[in-house]
MDTraj code that builds the backbone (N, CA, C; nanometers):
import mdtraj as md
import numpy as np

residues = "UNK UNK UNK UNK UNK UNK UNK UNK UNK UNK UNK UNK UNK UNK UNK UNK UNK UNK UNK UNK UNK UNK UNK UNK UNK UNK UNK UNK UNK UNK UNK UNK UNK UNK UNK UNK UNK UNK UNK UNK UNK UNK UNK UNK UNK UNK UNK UNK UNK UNK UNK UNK UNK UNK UNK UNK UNK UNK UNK UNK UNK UNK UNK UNK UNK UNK UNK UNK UNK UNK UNK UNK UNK UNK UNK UNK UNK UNK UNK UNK UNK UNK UNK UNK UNK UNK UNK UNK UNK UNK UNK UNK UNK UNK UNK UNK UNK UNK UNK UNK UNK UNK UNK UNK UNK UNK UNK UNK UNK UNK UNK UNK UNK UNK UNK UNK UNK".split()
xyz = np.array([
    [-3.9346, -1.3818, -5.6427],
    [-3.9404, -1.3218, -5.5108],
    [-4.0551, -1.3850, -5.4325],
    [-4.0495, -1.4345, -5.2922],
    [-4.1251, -1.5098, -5.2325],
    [-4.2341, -1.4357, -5.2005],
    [-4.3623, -1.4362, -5.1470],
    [-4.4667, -1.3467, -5.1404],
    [-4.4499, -1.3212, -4.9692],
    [-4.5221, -1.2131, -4.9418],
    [-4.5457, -1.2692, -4.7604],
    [-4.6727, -1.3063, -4.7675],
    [-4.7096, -1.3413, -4.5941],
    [-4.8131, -1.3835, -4.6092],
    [-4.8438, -1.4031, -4.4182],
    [-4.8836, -1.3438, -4.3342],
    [-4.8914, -1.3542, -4.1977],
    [-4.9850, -1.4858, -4.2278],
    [-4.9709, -1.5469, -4.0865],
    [-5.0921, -1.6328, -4.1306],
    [-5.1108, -1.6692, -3.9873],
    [-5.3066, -1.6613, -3.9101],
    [-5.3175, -1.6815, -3.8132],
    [-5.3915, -1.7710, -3.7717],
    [-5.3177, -1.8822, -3.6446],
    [-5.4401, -1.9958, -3.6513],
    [-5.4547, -2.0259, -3.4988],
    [-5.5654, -1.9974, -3.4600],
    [-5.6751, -1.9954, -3.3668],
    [-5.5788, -2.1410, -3.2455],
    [-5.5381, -2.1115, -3.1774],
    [-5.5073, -2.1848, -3.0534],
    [-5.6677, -2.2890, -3.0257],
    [-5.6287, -2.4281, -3.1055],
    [-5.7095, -2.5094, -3.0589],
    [-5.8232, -2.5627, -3.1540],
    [-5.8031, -2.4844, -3.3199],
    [-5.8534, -2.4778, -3.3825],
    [-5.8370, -2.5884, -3.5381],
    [-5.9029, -2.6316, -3.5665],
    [-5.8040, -2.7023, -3.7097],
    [-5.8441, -2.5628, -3.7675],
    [-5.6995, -2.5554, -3.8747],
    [-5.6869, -2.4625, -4.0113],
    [-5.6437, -2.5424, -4.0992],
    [-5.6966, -2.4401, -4.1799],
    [-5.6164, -2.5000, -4.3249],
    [-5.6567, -2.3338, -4.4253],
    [-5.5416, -2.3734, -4.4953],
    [-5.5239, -2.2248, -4.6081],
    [-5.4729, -2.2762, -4.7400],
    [-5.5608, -2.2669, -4.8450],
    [-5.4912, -2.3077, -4.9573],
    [-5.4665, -2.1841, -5.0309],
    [-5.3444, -2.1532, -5.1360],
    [-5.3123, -2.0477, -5.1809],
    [-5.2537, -2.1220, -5.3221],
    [-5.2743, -2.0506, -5.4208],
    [-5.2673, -2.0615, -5.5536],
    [-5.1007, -2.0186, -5.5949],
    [-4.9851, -2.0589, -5.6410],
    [-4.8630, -2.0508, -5.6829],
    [-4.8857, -2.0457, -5.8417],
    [-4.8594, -1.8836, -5.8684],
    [-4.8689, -1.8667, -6.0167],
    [-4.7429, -1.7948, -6.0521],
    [-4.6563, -1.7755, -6.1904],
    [-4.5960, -1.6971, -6.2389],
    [-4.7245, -1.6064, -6.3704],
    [-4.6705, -1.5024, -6.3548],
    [-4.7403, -1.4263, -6.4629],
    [-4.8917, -1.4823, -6.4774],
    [-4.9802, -1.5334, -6.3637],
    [-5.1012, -1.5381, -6.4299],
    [-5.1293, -1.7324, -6.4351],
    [-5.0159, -1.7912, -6.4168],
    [-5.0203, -1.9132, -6.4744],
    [-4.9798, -1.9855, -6.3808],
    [-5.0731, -2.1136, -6.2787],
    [-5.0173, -2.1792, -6.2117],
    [-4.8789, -2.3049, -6.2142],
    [-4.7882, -2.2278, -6.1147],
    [-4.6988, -2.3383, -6.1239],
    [-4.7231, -2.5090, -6.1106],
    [-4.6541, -2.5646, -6.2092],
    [-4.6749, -2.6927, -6.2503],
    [-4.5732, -2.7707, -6.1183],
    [-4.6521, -2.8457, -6.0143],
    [-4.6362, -2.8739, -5.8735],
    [-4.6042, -3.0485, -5.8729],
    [-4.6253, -3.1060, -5.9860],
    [-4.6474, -3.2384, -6.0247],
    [-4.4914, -3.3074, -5.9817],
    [-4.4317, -3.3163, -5.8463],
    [-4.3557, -3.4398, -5.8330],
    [-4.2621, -3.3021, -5.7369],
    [-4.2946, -3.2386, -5.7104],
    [-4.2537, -3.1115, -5.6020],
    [-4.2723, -3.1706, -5.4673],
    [-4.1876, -3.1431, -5.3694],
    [-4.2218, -3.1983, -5.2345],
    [-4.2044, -3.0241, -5.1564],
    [-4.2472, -3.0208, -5.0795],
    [-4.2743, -2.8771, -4.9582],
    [-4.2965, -2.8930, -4.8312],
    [-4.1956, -2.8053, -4.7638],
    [-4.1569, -2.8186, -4.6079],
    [-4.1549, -2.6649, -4.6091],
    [-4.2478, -2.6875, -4.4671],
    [-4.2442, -2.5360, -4.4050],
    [-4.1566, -2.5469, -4.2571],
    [-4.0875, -2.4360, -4.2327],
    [-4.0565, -2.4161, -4.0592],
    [-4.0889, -2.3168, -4.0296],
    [-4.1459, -2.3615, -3.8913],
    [-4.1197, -2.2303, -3.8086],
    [-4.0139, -2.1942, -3.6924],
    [-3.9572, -2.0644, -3.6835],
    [-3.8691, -2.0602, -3.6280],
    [-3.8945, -1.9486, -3.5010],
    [-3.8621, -1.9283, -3.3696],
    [-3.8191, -1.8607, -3.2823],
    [-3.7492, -1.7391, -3.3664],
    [-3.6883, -1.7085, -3.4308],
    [-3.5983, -1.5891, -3.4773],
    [-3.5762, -1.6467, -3.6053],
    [-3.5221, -1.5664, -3.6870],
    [-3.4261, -1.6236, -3.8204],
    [-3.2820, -1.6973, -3.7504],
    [-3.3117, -1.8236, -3.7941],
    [-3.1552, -1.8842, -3.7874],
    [-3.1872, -1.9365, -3.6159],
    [-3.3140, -1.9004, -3.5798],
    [-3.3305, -1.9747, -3.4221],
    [-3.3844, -2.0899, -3.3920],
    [-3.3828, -2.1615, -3.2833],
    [-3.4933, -2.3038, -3.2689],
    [-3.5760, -2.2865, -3.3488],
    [-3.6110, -2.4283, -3.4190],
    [-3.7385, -2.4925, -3.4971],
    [-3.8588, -2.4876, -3.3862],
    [-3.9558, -2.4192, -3.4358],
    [-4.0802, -2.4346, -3.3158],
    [-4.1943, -2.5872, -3.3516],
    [-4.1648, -2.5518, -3.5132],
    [-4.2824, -2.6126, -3.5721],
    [-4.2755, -2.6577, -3.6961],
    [-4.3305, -2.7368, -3.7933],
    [-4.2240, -2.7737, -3.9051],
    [-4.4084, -2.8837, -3.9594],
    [-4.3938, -2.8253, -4.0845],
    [-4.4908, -2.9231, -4.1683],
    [-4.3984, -2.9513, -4.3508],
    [-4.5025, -3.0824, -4.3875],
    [-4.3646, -3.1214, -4.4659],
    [-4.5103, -3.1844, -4.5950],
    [-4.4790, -3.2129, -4.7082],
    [-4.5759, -3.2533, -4.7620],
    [-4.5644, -3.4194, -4.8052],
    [-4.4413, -3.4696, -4.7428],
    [-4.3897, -3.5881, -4.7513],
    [-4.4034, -3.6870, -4.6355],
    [-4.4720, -3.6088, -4.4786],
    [-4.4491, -3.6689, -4.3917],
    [-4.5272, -3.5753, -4.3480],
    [-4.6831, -3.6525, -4.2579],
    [-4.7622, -3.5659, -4.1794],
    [-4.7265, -3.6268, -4.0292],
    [-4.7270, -3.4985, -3.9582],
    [-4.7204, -3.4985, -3.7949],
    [-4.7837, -3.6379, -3.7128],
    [-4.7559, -3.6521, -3.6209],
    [-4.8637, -3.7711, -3.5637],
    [-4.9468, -3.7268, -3.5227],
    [-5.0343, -3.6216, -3.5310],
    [-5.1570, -3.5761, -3.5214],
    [-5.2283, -3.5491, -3.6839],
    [-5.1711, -3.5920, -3.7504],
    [-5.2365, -3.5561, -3.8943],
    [-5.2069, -3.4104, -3.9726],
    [-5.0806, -3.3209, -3.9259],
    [-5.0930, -3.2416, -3.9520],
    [-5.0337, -3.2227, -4.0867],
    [-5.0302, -3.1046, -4.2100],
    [-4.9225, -3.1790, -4.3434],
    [-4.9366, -3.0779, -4.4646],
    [-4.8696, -3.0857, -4.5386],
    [-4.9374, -2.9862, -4.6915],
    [-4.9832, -3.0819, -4.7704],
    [-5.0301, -3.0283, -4.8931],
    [-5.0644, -3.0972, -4.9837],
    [-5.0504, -2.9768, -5.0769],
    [-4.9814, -3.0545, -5.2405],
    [-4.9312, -2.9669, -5.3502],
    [-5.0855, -3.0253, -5.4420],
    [-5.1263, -2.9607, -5.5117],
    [-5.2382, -2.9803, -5.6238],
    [-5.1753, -3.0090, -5.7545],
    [-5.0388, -3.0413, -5.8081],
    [-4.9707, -3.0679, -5.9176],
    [-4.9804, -2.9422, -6.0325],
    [-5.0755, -2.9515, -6.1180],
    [-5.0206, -2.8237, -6.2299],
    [-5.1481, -2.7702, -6.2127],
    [-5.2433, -2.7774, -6.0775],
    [-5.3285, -2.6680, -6.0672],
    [-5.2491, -2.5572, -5.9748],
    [-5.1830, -2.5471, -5.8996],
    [-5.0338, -2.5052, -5.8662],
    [-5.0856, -2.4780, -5.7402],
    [-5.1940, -2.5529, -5.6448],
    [-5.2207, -2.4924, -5.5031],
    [-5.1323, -2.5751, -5.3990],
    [-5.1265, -2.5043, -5.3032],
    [-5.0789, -2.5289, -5.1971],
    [-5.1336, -2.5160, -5.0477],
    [-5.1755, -2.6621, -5.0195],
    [-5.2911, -2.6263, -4.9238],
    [-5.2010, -2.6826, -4.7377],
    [-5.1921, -2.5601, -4.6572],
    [-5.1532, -2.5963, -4.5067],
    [-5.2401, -2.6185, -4.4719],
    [-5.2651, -2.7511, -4.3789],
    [-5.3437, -2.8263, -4.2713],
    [-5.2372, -2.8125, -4.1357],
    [-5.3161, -2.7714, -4.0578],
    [-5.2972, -2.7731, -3.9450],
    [-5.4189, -2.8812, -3.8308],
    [-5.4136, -2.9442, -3.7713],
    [-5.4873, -2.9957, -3.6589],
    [-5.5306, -2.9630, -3.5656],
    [-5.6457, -2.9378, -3.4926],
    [-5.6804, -2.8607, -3.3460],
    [-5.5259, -2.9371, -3.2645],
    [-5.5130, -3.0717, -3.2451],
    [-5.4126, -3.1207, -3.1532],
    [-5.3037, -3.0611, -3.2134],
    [-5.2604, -3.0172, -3.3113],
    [-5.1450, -2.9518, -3.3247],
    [-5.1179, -2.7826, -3.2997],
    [-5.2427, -2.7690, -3.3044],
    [-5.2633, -2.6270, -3.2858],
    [-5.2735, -2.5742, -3.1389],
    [-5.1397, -2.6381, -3.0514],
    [-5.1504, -2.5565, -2.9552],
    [-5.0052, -2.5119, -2.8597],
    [-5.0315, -2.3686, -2.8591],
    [-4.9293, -2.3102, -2.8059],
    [-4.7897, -2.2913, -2.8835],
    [-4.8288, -2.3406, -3.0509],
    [-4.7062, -2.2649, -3.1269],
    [-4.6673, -2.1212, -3.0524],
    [-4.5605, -2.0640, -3.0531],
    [-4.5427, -1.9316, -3.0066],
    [-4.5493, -1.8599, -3.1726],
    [-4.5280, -1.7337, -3.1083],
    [-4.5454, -1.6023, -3.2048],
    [-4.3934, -1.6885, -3.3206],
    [-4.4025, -1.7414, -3.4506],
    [-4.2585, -1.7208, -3.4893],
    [-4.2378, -1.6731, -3.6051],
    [-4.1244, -1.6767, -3.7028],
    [-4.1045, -1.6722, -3.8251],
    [-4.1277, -1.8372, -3.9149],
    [-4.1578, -1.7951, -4.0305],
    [-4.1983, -1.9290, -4.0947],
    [-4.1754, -1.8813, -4.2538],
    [-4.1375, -1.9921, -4.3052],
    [-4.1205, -1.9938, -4.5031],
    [-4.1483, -2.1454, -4.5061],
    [-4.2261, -2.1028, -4.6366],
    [-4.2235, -2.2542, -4.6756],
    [-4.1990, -2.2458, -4.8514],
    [-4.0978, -2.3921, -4.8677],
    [-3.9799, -2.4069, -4.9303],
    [-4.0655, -2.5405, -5.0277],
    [-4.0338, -2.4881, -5.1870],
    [-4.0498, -2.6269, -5.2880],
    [-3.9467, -2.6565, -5.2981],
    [-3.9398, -2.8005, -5.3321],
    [-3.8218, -2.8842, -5.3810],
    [-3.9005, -2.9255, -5.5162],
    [-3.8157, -2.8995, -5.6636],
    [-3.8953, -2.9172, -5.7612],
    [-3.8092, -3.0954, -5.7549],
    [-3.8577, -3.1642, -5.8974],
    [-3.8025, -3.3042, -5.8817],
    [-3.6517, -3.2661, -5.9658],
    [-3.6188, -3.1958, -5.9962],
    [-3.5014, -3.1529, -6.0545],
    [-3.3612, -3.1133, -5.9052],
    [-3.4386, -3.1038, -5.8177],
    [-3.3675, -3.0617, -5.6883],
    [-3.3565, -2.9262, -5.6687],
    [-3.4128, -2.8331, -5.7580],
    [-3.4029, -2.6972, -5.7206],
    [-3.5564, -2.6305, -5.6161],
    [-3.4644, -2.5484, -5.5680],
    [-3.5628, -2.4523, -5.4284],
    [-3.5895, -2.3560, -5.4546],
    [-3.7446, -2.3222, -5.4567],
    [-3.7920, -2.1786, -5.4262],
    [-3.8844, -2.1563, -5.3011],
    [-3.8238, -2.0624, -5.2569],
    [-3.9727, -2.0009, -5.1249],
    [-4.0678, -1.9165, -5.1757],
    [-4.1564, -2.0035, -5.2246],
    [-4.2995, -1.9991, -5.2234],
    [-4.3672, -1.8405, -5.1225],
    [-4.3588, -1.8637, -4.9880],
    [-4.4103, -1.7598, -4.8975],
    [-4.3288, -1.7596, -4.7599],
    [-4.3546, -1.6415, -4.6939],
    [-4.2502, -1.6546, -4.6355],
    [-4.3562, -1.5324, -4.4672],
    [-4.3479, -1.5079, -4.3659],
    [-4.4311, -1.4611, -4.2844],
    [-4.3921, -1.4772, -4.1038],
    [-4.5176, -1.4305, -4.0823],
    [-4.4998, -1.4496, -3.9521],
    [-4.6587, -1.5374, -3.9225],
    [-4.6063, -1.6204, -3.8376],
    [-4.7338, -1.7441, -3.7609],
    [-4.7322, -1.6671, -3.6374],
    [-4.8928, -1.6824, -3.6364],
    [-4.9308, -1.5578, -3.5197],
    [-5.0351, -1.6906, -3.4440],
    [-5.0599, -1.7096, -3.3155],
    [-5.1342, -1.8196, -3.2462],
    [-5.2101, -1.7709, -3.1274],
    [-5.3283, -1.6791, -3.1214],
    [-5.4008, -1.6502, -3.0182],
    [-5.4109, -1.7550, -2.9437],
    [-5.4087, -1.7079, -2.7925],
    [-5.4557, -1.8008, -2.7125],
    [-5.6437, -1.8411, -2.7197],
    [-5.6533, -1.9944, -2.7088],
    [-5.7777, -2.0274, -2.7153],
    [-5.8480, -2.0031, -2.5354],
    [-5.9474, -1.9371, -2.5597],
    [-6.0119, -1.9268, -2.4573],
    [-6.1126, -2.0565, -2.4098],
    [-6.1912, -2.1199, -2.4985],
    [-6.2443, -2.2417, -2.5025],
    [-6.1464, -2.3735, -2.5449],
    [-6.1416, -2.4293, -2.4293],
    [-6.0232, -2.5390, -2.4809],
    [-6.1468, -2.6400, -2.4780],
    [-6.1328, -2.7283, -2.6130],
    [-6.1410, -2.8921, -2.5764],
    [-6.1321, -2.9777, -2.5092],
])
top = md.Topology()
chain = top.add_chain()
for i, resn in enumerate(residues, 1):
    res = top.add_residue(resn, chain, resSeq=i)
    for name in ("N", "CA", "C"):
        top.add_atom(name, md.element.get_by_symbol(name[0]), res)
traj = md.Trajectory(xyz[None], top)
């Protein structure tokens, strides 16, 4: 069962969140796993936003898997970090076997930045 997980990032801000993927106590073994997150307008609506651990944004934005320490770390970019809207978001392993689990699953929340760059 996927975990939730809101997750909020500062309009204008770099983030990053790393979170630990364990069964029973024991980190999942991440070693040759690829991970794509979306975000969506609604379930089943426009893509707003989309990070991938195979392909970072042209601003540098991207995941990174830690292999059989089992973390999973989102980078986000101040240049990417602006004006995502309010959406839904999961982000999805591909093990090297081809099977999928959602990892976490939430809502991306994006205050407006009052101090812009």
């Amino acid at each position: 069962m996927p975990g939730y997980l809101d997750l909020t990032v500062q309009e204008y801000d770099t983030y990053s969140n790393t979170i630990t993927w364990d069964a029973g106590g024991t980190p999942v073994d991440l070693t040759g796993a690829t991970a794509s997150m979306q975000c969506r307008l609604k379930y089943s609506g426009a893509q707003v936003f989309a990070l991938s651990s195979t392909t970072v944004t042209p601003n540098g934005s991207g995941i990174t898997l830690g292999g059989t320490a089992g973390t999973i770390t989102i980078n986000i970019t101040n240049t990417d970090a602006v004006s995502i809207p309010l959406s839904e978001y999961s982000l999805v392993i591909t093990f090297p076997d081809g099977s999928t689990s959602t990892v976490i699953w939430g809502w991306l929340f994006m205050p407006p930045g009052i101090t812009q760059p």
